[in-house]
C-alpha positions as CSV (number, residue, x, y, z in Angstrom):
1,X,28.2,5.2,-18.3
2,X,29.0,9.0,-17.3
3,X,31.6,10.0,-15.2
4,X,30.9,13.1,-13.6
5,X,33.7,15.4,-12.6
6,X,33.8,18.6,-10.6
7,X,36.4,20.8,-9.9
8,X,36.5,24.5,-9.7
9,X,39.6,24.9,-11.7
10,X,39.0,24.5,-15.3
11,X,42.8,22.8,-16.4
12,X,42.5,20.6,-13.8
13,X,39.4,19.7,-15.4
14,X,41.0,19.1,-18.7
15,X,43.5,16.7,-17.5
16,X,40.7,14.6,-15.8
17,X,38.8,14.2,-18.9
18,X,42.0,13.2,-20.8
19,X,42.4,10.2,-18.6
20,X,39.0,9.2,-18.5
21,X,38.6,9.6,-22.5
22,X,40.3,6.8,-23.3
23,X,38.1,3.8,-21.1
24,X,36.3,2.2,-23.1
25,X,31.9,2.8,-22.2
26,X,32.8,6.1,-19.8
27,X,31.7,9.3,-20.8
28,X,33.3,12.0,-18.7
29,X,30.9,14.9,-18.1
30,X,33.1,18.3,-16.7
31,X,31.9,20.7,-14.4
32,X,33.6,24.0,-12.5
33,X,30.1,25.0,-10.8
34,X,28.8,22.4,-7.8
35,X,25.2,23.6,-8.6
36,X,25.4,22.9,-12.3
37,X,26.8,19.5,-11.8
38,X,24.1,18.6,-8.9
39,X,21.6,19.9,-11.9
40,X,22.8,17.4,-14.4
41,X,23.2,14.6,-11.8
42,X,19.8,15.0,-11.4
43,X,18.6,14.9,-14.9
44,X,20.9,12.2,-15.6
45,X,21.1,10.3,-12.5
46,X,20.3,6.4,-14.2
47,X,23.4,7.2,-16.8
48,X,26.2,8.4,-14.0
49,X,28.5,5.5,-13.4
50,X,30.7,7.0,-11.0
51,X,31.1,10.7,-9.1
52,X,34.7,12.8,-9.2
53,X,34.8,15.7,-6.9
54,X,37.9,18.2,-5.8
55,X,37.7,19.0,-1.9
56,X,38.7,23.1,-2.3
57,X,36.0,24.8,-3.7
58,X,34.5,28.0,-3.1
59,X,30.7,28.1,-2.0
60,X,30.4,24.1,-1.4
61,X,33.9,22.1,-0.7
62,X,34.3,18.4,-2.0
63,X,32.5,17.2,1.1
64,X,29.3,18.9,1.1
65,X,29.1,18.1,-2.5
66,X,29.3,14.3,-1.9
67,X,26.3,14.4,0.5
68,X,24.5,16.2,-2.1
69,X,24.6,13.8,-4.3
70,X,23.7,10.8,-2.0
71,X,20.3,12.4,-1.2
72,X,19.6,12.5,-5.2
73,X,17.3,9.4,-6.1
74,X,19.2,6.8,-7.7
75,X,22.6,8.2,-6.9
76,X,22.2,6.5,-3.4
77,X,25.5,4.0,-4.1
78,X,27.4,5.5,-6.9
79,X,30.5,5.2,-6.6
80,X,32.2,8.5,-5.3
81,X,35.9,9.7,-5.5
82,X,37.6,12.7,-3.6
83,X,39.9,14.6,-5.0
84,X,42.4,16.4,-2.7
85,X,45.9,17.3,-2.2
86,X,45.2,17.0,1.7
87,X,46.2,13.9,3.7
88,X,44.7,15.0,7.1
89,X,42.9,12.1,8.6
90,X,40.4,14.0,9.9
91,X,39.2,15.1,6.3
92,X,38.9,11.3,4.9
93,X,37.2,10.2,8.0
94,X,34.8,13.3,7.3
95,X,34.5,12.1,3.6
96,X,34.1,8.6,4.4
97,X,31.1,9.4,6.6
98,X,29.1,11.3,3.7
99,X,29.7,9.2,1.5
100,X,32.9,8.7,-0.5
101,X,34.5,5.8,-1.8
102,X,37.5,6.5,-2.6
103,X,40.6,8.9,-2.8
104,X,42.8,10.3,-5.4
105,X,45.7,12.5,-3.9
106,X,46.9,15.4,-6.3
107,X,48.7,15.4,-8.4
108,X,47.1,11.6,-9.5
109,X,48.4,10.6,-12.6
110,X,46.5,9.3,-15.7
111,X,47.6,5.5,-15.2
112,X,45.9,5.8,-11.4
113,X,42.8,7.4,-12.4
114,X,41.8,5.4,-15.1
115,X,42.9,2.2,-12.7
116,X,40.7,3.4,-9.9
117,X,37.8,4.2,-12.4
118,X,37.6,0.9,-13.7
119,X,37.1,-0.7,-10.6
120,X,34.4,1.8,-9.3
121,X,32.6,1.4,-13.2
122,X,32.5,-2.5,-12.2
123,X,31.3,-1.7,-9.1
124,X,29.0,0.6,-10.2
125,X,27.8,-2.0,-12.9
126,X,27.3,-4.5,-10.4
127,X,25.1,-2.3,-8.5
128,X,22.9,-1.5,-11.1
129,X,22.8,-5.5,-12.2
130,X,21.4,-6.5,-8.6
131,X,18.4,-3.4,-8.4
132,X,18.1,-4.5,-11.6
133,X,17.4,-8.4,-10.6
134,X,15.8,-6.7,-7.4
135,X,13.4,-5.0,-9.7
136,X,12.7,-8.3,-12.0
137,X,11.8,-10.6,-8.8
138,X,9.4,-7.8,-7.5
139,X,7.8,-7.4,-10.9
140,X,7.7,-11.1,-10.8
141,X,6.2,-11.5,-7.1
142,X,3.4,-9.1,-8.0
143,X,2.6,-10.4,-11.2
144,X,1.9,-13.9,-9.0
145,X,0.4,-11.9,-5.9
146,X,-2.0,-10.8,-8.5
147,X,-3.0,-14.0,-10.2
148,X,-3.6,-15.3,-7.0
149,X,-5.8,-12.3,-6.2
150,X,-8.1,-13.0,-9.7
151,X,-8.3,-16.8,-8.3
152,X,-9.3,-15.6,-5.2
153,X,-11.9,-13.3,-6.6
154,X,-12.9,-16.0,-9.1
155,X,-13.9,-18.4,-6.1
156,X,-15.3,-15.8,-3.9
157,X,-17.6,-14.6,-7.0
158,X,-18.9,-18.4,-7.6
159,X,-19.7,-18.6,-3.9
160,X,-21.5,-15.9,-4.0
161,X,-23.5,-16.5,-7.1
162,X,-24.6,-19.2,-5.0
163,X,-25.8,-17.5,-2.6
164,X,-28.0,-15.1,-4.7
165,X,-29.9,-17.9,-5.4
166,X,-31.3,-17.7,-2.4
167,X,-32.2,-14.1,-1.7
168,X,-32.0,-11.9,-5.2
169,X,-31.1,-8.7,-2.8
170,X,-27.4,-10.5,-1.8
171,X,-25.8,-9.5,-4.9
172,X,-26.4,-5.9,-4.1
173,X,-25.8,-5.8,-0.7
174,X,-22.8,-7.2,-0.4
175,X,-21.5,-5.1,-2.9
176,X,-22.8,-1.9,-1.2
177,X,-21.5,-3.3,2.3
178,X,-18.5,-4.1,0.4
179,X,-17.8,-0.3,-0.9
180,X,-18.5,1.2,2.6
181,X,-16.2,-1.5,4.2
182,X,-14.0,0.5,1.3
183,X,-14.7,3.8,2.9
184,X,-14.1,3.4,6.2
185,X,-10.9,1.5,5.8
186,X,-9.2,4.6,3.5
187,X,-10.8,7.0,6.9
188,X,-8.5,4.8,9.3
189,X,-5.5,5.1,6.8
190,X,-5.4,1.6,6.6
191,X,-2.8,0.0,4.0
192,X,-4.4,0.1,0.5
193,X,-3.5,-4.0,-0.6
194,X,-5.1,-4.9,3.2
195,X,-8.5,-2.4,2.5
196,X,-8.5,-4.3,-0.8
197,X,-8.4,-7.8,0.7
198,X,-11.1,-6.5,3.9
199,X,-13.4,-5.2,1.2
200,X,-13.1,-8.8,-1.1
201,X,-13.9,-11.0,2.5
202,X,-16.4,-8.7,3.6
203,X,-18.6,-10.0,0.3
204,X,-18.9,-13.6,2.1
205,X,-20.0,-11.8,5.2
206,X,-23.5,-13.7,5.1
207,X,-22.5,-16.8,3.2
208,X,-23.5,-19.1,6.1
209,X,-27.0,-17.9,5.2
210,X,-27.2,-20.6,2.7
211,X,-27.9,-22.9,5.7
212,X,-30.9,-21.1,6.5
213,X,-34.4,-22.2,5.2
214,X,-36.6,-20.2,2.9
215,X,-39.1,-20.2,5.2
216,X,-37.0,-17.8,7.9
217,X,-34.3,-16.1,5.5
218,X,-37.7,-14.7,3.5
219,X,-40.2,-14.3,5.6
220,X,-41.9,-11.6,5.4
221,X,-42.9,-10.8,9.0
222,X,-41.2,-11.1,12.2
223,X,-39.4,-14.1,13.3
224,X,-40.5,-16.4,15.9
225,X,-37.9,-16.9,18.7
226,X,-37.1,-20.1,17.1
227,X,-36.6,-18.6,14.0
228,X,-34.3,-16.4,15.4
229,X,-32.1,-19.0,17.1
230,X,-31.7,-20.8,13.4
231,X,-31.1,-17.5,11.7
232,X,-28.2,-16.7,14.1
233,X,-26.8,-19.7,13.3
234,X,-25.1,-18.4,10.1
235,X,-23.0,-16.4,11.6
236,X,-20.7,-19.7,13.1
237,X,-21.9,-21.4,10.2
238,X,-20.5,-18.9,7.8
239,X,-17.3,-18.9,10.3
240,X,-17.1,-23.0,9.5
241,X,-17.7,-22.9,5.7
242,X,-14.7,-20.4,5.1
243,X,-12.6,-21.8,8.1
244,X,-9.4,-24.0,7.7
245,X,-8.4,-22.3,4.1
246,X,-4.7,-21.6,3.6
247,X,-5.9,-18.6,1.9
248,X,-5.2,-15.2,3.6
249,X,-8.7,-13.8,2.3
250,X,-10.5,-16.7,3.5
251,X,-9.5,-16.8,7.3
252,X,-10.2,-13.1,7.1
253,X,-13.6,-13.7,5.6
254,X,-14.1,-16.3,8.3
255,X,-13.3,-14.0,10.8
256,X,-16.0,-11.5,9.6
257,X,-18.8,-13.9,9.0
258,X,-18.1,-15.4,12.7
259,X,-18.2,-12.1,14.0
260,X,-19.9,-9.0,12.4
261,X,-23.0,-9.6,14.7
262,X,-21.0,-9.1,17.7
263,X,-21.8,-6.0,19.4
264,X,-19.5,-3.8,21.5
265,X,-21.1,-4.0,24.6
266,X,-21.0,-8.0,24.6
267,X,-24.8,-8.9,23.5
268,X,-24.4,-9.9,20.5
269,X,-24.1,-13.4,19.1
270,X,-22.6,-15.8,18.4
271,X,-20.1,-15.7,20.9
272,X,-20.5,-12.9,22.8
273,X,-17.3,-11.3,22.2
274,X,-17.0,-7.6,24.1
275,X,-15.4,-4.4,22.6
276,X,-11.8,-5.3,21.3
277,X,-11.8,-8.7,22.0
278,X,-14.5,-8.5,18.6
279,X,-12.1,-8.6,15.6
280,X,-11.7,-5.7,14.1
281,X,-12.6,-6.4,10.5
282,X,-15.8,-7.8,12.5
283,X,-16.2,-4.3,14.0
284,X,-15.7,-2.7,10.5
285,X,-18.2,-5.0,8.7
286,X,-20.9,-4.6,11.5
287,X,-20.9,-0.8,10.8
288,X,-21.3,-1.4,6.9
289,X,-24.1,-4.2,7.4
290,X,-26.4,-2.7,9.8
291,X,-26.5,1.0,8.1
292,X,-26.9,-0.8,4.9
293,X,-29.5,-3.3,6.1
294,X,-31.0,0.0,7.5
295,X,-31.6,1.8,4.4
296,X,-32.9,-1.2,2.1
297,X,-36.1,-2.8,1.8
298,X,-36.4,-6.2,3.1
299,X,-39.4,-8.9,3.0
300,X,-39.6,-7.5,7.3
301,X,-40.1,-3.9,6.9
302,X,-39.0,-0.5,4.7
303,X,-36.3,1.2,4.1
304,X,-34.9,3.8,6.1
305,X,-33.8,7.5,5.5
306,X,-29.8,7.5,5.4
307,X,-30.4,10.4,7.8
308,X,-32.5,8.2,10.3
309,X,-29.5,5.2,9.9
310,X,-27.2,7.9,10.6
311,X,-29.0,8.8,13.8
312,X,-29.2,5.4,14.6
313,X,-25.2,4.6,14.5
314,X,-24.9,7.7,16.4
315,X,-27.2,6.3,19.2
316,X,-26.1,3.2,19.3
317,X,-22.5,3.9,19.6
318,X,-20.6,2.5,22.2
319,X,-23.4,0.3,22.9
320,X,-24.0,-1.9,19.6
321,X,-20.8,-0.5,17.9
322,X,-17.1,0.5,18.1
323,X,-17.0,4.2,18.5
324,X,-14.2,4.5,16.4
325,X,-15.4,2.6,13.7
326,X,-18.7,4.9,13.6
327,X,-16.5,7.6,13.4
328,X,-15.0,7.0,10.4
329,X,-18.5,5.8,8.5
330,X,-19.3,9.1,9.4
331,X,-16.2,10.9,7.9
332,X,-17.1,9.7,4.6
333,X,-20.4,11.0,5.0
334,X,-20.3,12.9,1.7
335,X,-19.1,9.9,0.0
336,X,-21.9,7.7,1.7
337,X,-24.8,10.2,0.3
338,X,-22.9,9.8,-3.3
339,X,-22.8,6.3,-3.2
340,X,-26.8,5.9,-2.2
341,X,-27.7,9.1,-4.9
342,X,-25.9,6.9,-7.6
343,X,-27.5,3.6,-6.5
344,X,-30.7,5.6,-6.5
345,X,-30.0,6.9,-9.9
346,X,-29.2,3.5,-11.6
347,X,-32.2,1.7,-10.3
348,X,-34.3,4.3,-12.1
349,X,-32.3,4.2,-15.3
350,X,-32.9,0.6,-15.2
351,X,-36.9,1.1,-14.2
């Protein structure tokens, strides 16, 4: 490891670097100029085993060195010695508090430095052996945070597959709901691994539909109020089918397919949930369903203009949705046209 060692005054310089010379896996690196030696400590931060600083020094004293180097990445806990031949309390206590770890008192001879050395090289070594281990376990934790992700996907795929069995429009819109639960979870600055997991549960937002006969899920005209009791059964049906799963992405997709039919003002169904008492990947997920319903065909009637959805969020804000939610679809306007002009250009590749 390097041993770096400042002092302005070049012999005393010399005599450090004789003393260090002869430990065995320390390289002493001299400097007289503070700026120079904060250069190298940052180029070479992951090789510097342990810091060696005089106090007197013109321009930046011992001191204001030592807090230099602790705000340099990876130099955090390296192992710092002052050099100094004051004894004032005051000026360890100061030293102590930016940083140092030790003292050598002038003149320090060789046997002492080399002595003092060793122990802050160990210490040093140790340091870099537990981020080291730190490093390994967190590799390790999201290499397994990340299998369990593909297994998660895996099942949430085959459940789904199942589901386009039953309506061959599924696959697409829940991948379309899907990426604009994606955009308006980056326009709230939500965390990126918990806009990852909303956007996976928000594909089983309709999977209690598999519940619902053929003769309702495709009719082609409007539904009887019968018919619409059954159909808004999926919603707590969905809730049950993903309920009691020890799997974080489950209970969140329960949550969504038990409540992205709610409505803000408390007339939705199934439970009648007002404002913020709906959850609020429910609230997210109503946003993305309705403007994507909206702007698709269906067996019940055309599709929309994203400019007449957009007018219709707009309307029915407050009333049918969160406000805030709305707001952010409507951030990501830009993005939502790009999305619907690619869509738009792949269906006619494929015609």
């Amino acid at each position: 490891m390097l041993a770096l060692v400042l002092d302005d005054a070049e012999m005393n310089n010399l005599v450090m670097v004789a003393s260090l010379r002869p430990l065995a896996g320390c390289t002493p690196q001299a400097f007289t100029v503070p700026a120079e030696a904060l250069a190298f400590a940052e180029a070479r931060a992951s090789e510097i085993g342990v810091v060696i600083t005089d106090y007197e020094m013109p321009g930046m004293n011992g001191v204001a060195f030592i807090r230099a180097v602790r705000r340099i990445p990876g130099l955090t806990n390296v192992p710092t010695v002052m050099v100094t031949s004051h004894d004032q309390r005051s000026l360890r206590r100061e030293a102590l508090e930016a940083g140092a770890t030790d003292f050598l008192t002038k003149p320090a001879d060789a046997v002492e430095i080399r002595a003092r050395v060793t122990n802050l090289l160990a210490l040093s070594a140790a340091h870099r052996a537990q981020r080291d281990h730190a490093a390994q376990l967190a590799r390790e934790v999201a290499a397994a945070v990340a299998l369990i992700e593909e297994r998660e996907r895996e099942i949430v795929s085959t459940l789904m597959r199942a589901a386009e069995h039953r309506d061959s429009d599924t696959g697409d819109h829940i991948a379309r709901v899907s990426a604009y639960v994606g955009l308006i979870a980056e326009a709230m600055r939500m965390p990126a691994s918990d806009a990852r997991q909303l956007c996976l549960a928000a594909t089983m937002h309709d999977v209690g539909k598999i519940a619902v006969p053929d003769a309702i899920l495709l009719k082609p005209g409007a539904l009887t109020p019968e018919e619409r009791r059954e159909m808004e059964q999926h919603a707590d049906r969905g809730r049950r089918i993903l309920g009691g799963s020890a799997s974080p992405v489950m209970r969140l997709a329960a949550e969504i397919a038990g409540s992205h039919h709610e409505r803000w003002d408390g007339t939705g169904y199934p439970y009648r949930l007002k404002g913020e008492a709906i959850p609020l990947s429910g609230r997210i997920v109503a946003v993305a369903d309705v403007f994507d319903a909206l702007t698709t065909q269906r067996p019940y009637k055309p599709a929309w203009s994203p400019e007449h959805a957009r007018v219709f969020l707009q309307e029915n804000t407050g009333s049918h949705f969160d406000p805030t939610i709305v707001a952010a679809f409507l951030s990501r306007w830009a993005d939502v046209q790009a999305f619907l002009d690619l869509g738009r250009d792949t269906a006619s590749a494929a015609a």
